[in-house]
N, C-alpha and C positions, 0 to 999 in steps of 0.2 A: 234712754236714761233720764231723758228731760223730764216726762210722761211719769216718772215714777216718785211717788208719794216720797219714799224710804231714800233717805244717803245711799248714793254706792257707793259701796267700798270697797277698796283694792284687795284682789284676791292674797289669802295668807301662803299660797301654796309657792311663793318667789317667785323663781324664775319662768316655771311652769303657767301659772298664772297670769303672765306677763304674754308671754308665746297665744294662752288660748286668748284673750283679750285683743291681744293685736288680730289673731289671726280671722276672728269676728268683725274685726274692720274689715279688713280685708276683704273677705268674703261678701260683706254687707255693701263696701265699694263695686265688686265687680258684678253683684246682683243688682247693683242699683244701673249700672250701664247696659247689662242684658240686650236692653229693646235699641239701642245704638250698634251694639254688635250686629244683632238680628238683620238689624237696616244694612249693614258692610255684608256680612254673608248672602243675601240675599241679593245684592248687587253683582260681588265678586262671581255670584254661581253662573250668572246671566252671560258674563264676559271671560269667562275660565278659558275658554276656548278660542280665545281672537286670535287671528292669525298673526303671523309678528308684522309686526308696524314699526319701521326703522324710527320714525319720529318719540313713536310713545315709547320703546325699548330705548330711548335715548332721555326721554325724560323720566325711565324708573331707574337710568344707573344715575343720574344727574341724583335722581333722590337718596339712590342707596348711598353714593359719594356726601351729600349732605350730613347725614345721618351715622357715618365713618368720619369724617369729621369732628361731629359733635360729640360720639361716643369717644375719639380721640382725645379729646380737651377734657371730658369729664373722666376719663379712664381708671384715675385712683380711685374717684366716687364708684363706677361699677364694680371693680377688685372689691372695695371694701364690702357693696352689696352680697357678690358672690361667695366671698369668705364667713360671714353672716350666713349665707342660705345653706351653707357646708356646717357651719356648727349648731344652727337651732332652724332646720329644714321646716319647721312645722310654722314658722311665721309669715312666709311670704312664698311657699312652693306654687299657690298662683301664678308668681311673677316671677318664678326662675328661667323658664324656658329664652322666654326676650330678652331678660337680663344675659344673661349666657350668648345668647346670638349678637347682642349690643358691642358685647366683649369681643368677641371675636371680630366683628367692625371695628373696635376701635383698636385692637392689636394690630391689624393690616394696613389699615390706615394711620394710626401713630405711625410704625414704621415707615411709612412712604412719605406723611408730614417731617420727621426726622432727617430722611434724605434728603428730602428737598431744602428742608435747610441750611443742611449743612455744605449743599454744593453750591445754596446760593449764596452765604454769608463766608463761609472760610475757603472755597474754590476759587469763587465769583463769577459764578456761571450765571447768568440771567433768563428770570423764570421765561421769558420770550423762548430763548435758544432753546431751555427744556422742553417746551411745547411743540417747539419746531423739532425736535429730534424723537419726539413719542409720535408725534405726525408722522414721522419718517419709517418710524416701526410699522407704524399700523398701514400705510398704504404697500409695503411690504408683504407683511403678512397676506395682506386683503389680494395683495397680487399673487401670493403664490399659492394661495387657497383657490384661486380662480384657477390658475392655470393648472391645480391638481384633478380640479373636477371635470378642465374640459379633455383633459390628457384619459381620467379614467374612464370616458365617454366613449373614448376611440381607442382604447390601449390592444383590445384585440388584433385591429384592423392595419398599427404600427410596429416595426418591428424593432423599431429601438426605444419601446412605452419604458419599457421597466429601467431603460438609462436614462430616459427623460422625467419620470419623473423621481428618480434619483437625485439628479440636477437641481430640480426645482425642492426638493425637499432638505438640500444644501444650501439653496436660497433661503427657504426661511429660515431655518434654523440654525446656520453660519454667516452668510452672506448681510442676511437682514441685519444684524445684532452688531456685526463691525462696522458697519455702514451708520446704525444709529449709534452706537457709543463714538465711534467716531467725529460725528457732527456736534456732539457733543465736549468731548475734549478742548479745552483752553488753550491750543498748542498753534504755535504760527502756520508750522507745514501740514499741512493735508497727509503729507506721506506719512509725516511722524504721527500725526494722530491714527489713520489706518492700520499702520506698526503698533502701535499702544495696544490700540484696541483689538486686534487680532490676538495678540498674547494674552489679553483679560478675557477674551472669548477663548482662547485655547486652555486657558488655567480652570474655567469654571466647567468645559468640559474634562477637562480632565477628570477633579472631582466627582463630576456625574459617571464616567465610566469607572470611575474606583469604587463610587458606593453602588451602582448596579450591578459591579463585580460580587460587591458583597450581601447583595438583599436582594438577588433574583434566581431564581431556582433555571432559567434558562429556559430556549423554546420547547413546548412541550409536542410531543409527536405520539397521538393515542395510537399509535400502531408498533411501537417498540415494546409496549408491556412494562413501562415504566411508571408508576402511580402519579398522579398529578394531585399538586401541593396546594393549597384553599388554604386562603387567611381569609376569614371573616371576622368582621367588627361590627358595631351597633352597641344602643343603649340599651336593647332589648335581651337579657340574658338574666338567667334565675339571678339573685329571688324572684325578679319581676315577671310574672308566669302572664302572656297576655298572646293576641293571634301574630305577633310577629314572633317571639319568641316559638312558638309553634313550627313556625318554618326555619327558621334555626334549628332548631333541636331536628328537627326532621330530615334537614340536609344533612347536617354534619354524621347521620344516622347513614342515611344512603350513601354516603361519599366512603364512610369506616368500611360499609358496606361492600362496595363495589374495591377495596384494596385502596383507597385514596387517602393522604395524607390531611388533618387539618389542624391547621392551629385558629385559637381565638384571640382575640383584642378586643378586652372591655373592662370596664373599672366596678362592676354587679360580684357580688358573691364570693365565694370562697372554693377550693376542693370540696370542702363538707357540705354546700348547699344541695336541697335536694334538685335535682334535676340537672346538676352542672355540667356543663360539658366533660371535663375531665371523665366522668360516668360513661358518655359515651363514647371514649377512642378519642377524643380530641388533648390537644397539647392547650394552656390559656398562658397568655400574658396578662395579668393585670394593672391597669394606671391609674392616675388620679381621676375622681371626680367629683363632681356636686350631686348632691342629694336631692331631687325636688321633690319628690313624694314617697313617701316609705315603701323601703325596697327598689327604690329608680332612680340609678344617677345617668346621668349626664355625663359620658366618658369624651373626658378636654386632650385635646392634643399633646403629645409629650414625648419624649424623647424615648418613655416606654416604648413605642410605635416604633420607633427604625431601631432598637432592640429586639423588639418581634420578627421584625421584616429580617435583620440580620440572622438571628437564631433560625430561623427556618426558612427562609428561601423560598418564598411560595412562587408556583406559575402565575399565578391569578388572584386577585384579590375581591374581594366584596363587601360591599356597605349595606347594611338593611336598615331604609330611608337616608335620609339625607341630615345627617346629625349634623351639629358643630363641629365633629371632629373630621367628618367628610369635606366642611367648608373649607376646611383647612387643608386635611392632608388629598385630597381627589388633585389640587396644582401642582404640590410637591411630588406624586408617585407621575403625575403627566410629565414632567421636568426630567424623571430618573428615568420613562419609559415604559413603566408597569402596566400591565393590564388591568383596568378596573370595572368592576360592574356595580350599580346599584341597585336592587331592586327598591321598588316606589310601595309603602303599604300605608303611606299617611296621604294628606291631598296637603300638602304644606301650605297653599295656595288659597284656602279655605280656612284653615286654623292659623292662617294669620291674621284674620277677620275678627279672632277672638283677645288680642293683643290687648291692653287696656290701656283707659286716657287715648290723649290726640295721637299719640305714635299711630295706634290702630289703623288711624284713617289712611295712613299710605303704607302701612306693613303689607297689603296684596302685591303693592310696586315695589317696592326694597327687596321683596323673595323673587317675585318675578328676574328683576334685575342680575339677582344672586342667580338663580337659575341659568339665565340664558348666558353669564358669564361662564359659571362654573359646568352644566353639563355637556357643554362639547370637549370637555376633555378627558369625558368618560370616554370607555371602548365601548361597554353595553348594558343597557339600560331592560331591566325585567318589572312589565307594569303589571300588578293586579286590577286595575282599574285600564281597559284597552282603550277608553273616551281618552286617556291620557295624550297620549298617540296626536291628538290635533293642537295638540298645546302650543306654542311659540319654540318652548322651550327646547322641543324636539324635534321641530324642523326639520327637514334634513339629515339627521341622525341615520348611520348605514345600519347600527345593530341595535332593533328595538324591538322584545317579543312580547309576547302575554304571555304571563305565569299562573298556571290553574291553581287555584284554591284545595286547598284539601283538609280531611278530620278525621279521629278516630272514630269509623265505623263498627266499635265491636263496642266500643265505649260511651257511644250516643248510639239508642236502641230502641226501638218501639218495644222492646222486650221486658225494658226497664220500667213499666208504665205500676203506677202503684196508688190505689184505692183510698191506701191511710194519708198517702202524700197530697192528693191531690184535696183528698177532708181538710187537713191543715190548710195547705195555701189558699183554696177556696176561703177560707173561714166560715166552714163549716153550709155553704152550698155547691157540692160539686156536681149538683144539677144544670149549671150556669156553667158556659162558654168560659175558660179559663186563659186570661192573657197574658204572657210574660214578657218580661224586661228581662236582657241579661246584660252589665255592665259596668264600665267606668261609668257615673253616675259625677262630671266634670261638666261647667257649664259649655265646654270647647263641643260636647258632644251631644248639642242640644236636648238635654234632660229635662230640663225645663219645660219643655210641650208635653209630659208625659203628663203634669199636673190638669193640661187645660184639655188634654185627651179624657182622663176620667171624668174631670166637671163637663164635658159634652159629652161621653158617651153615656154617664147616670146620672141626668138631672135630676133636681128632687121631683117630689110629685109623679116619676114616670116610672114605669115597670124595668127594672135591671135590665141592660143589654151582656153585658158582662161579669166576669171578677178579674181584677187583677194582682199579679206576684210582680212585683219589681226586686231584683236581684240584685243586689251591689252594693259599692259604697265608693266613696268620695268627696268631695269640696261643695259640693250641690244636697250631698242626702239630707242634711239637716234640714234646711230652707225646704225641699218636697214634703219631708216626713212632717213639718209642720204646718204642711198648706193640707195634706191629703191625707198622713198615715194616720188622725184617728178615726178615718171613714172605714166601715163595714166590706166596702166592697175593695180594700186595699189592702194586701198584707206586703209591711217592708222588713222583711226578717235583716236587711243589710246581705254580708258575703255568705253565699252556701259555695261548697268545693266540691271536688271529689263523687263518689257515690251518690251522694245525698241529691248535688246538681244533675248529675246527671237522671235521678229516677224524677226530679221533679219537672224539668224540660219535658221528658216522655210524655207525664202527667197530665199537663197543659194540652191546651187545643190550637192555642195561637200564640205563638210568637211577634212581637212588635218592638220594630225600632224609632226612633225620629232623626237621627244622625245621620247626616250627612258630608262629614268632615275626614272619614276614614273612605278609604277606598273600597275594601268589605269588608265586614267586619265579621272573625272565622263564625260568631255565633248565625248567624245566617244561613252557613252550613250546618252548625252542628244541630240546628231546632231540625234540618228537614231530615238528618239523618237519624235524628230521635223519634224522626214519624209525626210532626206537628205543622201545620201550615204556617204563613211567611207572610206578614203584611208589611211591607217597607217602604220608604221612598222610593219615589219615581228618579232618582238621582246615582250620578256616582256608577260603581257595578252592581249595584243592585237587579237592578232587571237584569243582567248576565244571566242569574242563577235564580230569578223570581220569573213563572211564566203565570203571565194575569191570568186568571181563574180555570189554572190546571195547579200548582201548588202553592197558592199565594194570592194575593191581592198588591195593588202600588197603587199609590195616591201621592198628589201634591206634595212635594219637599214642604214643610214645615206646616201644612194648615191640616189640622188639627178635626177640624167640620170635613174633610177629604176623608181624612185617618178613621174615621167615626162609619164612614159610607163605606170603605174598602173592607171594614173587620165585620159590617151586617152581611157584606156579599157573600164574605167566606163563611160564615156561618152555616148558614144552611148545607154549603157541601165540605163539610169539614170530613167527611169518609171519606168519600171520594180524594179529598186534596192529601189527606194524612197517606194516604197509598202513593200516590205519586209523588211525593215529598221526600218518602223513601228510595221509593225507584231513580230518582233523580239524584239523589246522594249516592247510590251506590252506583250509579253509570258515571259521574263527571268527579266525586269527589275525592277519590283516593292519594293518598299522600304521596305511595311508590310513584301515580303520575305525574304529582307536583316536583316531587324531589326529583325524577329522571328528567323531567324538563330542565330544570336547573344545569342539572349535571350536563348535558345536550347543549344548554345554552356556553358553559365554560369551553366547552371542549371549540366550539364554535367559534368563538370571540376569539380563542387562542391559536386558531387556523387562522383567523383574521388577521389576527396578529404578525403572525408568520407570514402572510402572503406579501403584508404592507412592508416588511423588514426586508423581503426577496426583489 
């Protein structure tokens, strides 16, 4: 604005006006940090994988509690932010995700500031005592976590395993809990407080067996011929059409399928949207949520949920990725007893690296932290990404599978390959090796190397290596289309759907991603089953389903001079890789096999279940 001769003047269009102006800072803000993020991702990837380290797992809850704290004291400030991002989403959907996780810190933590309060100012309990009686919990717990694993080490070889660790499973979760409320109580007698707190520990189970009276469907026995009951939830559901909703729609498809019951929980769409579950045999509950990008909310914990849970009774439940709402409700269904599973289709862990401002710099330890608290008290864990597996986070974990990827194969088709399509995207040389992008085009999912991809793979002065089609749109397209889209060897048409995408995928020769921040992303799949080779990072599950130079090329996570070497390789055997790109789609990728694993996996979790209740 400085730079510019002419007055600016405030846009006449109001409020609308107001929204795109902000939301140019905004943008202009998080592009201006890019190369700090870069620097946190680029670290984060190095160390994804450390084994847990009680000391450093001690200094990321130390942070996460900082940070639940401080979202605690500023709390009205985030509400106000979140109610903002709920009414004119287009200002700051950047910065909903953090804000929204911030929130739910500081919900959990106000709350437990609030306690502590009020036992220390109107009880007069002294925070010493408190300390000394959460001491008391935790060496409790820590003991009977021990002597559960060393019991199920030798449970065959004893013959009273399954009353022993009955016993011990009465210790934690009876014995501990009167022992620490106990020591806490203000009472002269020891006796009397034990008494107190045995009746506060028998009133709060009581509750808990009245509301699992009323929101579980019971143990499920796949040999009765009785349907088993799926509630799934996630943020991912129509309008938002993307690769997790993919497996959504896919499961809840196979589950109608095989006679199984499902209901939904999510705050997306209506009856009338196209692809709704309802469409497919499913029941939906819908709750509140925030908006962060057209067509994507954020579905926030609500009382909707144990509405859900009541109305239908599922065996088993599931989260696809690890929302907000999972942050929340994964403690409470642990508390009632539910079976829960999540599958992982984000690297949360990696896109926290994209946070903006200083938060950023410790957002890998504040999720970390989250993690290792909150997923042991999942039942079982479905990774598309099987690197996941060495994480901290999963440690130890008795049920953690790998979940195949899958696409439509009749829908992604070397069949679909078309002449005129490829004229166009080319712009007008389809004599040239054709490259495509297909995507969120957000700077979370390193789009931004697509720009320094082209300026090295056709510098001026040198004979064309390529053309490229990038496909998409986003918070990023602008900022690219104006570094790169009026170059000749660039065409950025923004969103193609339907038909249209799928004959121009065919079309192309190569497929190229730079992301690293998804675990896989379905388009991966769907180029090979289009028939078109795969050049991707070296990262992530990538290589799972890229074999270097049989249907693909992998180079360096983020360097770009790598990306440049991997797409001259494939070039020349681009026949050859388009045949086996297909072959390889049709042998690993099918959805029946994704979805039957899933199904495989519930059934499994809920014998688990069962055997740990016997």
């Amino acid at each position: 604005i400085a730079s510019n001769s002419k007055p600016w003047k405030f846009p006449a269009s109001g409020v609308s006006g107001v929204c795109r102006v902000a939301r140019v800072v905004i943008v202009e803000m998080w592009q201006g940090s890019m190369g700090r993020m870069e620097e946190r991702l680029r670290k984060e990837m190095t160390t994804t994988t450390k084994p847990f380290d009680v000391w450093f797992s001690l200094r990321c809850l130390g942070l996460m509690t900082f940070f639940g704290c401080m979202s605690a004291i500023f709390y009205p400030v985030l509400w106000i932010g979140v109610i903002v991002l709920s009414l004119v989403p287009q200002i700051g959907q950047l910065y909903a995700p953090p804000l929204v996780i911030l929130t739910a810190f500081g919900t959990v933590y106000g709350l437990l500031m609030i306690a502590i309060y009020y036992l220390n100012t109107r009880v007069g309990i002294s925070l010493l005592h408190m300390a000394c009686s959460v001491s008391l919990a935790c060496l409790g717990l820590f003991g009977a976590t021990m002597a559960e694993k060393m019991l199920a080490e030798h449970r065959q070889a004893e013959k009273n395993g399954k009353v022993m660790l009955r016993m011990v499973a009465q210790g934690r979760y009876t014995a501990t809990p009167i022992l620490a409320l106990g020591s806490l109580l203000p009472l002269s007698s020891w006796i009397a407080a034990l008494c107190v707190s045995s009746l506060c520990v028998f009133a709060v189970k009581s509750i808990r067996w009245l509301l699992l009276f009323n929101c579980w469907g019971g143990h499920f026995d796949s040999k009765s011929g009785r349907p088993m009951k799926v509630l799934l939830t996630g943020d991912s559901f129509p309008p938002k059409l993307d690769g997790v909703q993919n497996f959504a729609r896919n499961t809840i498809q196979a589950l109608v399928r095989d006679g199984h019951k499902v209901h939904v929980f999510c705050s997306n769409g209506n009856p009338e949207t196209p692809f709704a579950p309802e469409n497919y045999g499913a029941t939906v509950t819908r709750g509140p949520g925030v908006e962060i990008q057209p067509k994507h909310k954020i579905t926030l914990p609500s009382p909707h949920f144990l509405a859900a849970l009541m109305h239908f009774k599922p065996h088993i439940i599931q989260f696809f990725d690890f929302t907000p709402c999972a942050f929340f409700m994964v403690a409470f269904l642990w508390w009632l007893g539910l079976p829960v599973v999540i599958s992982h289709h984000s690297r949360i862990d990696l896109y926290a690296t994209y946070v903006p401002g200083f938060i950023g710099d410790y957002s890998p330890q504040v999720m970390r932290a989250a993690c290792e608290v909150v997923f042991p008290l999942v039942t079982g864990h479905l990774l598309i990404d099987g690197n996941q597996r060495d994480q901290s986070w999963f440690a130890g974990h008795s049920n953690i599978r790998f979940w195949s990827t899958g696409c439509d194969l009749d829908f992604f088709h070397p069949s679909k390959k078309d002449s005129k399509v490829r004229e166009i995207y080319s712009n007008g040389r389809p004599d040239l090796p054709l490259v495509v992008f297909v995507g969120r085009m957000s700077p979370e999912k390193q789009v931004d190397k697509i720009v320094d991809l082209v300026k090295e793979a056709n510098p001026p002065g040198e004979p064309e290596l390529c053309r490229f089609a990038i496909i998409g749109h986003g918070d990023s397209w602008e900022s690219i289309h104006q570094e790169i889209g009026h170059r000749p060897d660039v065409n950025m048409p923004g969103v193609v759907t339907g038909e249209k995408l799928a004959a121009l995928v065919a079309s192309s020769d190569i497929f190229f991603s730079p992301t690293v921040t998804g675990t896989l992303d379905l388009v991966f799949i769907e180029s090979q089953a289009a028939g078109i080779a795969v050049v991707g990072p070296r990262a992530v599950a990538v290589p799972l389903v890229v074999e270097e130079g049989v249907n693909g090329c992998l180079y360096t996570p983020l360097d770009m001079k790598d990306a440049k070497r991997a797409i001259k390789e494939v070039i020349p055997q681009l026949d050859k890789m388009k045949v086996e790109a297909r072959k390889n789609a049709e042998a690993n990728f099918k959805w029946s096999k994704s979805s039957d694993e899933a199904i495989q996996f519930y059934k499994d979790v809920l014998q688990y279940t069962a055997n740990v209740a016997t």
